[in-house]
C-alpha positions in Angstrom: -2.3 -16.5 12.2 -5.6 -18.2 11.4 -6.8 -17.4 15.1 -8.9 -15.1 15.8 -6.7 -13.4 18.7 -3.6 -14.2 17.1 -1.7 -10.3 17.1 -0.1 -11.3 13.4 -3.7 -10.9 12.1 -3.1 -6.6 13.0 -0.3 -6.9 11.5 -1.3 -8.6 7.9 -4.8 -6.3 7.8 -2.6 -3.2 7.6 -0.2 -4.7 5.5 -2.5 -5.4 3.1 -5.0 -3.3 3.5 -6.2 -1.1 0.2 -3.8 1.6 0.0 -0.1 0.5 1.9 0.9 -1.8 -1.2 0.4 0.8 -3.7 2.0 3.6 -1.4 5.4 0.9 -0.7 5.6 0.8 -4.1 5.5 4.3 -4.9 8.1 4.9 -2.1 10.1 2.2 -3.5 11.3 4.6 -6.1 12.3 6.8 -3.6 11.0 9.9 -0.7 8.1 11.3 -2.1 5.7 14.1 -1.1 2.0 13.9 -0.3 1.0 15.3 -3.5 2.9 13.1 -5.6 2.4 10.2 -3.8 -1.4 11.0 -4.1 -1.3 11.7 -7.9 1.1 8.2 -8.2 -1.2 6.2 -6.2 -4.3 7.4 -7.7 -7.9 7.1 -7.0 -6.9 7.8 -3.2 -8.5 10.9 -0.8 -6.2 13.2 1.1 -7.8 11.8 4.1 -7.5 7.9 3.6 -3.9 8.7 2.5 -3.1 10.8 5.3 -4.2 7.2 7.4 -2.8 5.2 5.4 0.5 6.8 5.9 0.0 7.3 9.8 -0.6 3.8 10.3 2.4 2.9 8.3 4.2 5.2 10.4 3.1 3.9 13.4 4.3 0.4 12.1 7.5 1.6 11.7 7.2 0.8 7.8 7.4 4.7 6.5 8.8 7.8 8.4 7.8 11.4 7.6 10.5 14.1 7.5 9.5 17.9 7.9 11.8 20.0 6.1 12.8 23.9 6.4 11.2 26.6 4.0 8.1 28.0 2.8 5.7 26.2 2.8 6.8 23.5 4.2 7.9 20.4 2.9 7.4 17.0 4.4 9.1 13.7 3.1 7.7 10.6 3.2 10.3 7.6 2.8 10.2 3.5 3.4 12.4 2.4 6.5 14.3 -0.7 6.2 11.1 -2.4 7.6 9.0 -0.9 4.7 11.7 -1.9 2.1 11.9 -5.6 3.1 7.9 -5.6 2.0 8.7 -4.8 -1.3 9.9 -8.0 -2.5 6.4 -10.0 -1.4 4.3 -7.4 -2.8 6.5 -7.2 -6.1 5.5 -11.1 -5.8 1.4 -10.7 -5.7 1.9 -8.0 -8.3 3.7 -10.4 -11.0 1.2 -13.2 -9.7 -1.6 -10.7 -10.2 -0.3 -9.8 -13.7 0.0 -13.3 -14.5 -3.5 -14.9 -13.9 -5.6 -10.9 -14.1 -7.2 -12.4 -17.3 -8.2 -15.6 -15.9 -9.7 -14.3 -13.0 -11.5 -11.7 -15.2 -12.9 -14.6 -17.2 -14.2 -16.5 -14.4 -16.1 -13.5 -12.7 -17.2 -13.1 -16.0 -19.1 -16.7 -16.4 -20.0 -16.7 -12.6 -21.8 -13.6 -13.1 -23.2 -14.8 -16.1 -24.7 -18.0 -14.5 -26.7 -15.1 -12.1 -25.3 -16.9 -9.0 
């Protein structure tokens, strides 16, 4: 992984990239729409999350369902492949809950230094 031309390194910049770990865990809870996935996400465009969710797509981590009726409805839902990266990103987040303040107070006095 740490060379350059190593093909896991594709893999692990869309994996966690900006957007795909807040959009697995949305779609943890379930298929979800592109609305409500954007409201649930937040701070997201329509464009960035219509990437976001084709590259995950390609991956094979999400697939998007069109349903009957008008207008339309698509689906977006986690494939096994999407669901088995829930439990490492559930990891980061409860490491990320853990030492948030610390990190926060470091910036803080690294900043503060004017480094």
């Amino acid at each position: 992984m740490l060379s350059p031309a190593c093909p896991s390194r594709t893999v692990l910049r869309h994996v966690v990239d900006r957007w795909t770990p807040l959009v697995v865990m949305v779609l943890a809870d379930g298929p979800s729409r592109f609305g409500e996935l954007r409201s649930r996400v937040g701070g997201v465009t329509p464009k960035v999350l219509t990437q976001t969710l084709r590259s995950m797509e390609r991956d094979g981590l999400v697939t998007r369902t069109q349903l009957p009726g008008v207008p339309p409805r698509v689906d977006y839902e986690l494939t096994d492949l999407g669901r088995s990266l829930q439990a490492p990103i559930d990891a980061l987040r409860t490491w990320i809950h853990a030492h948030s303040a610390q990190i926060l107070a470091h910036r803080e006095s690294y900043d503060a230094v004017g480094s």
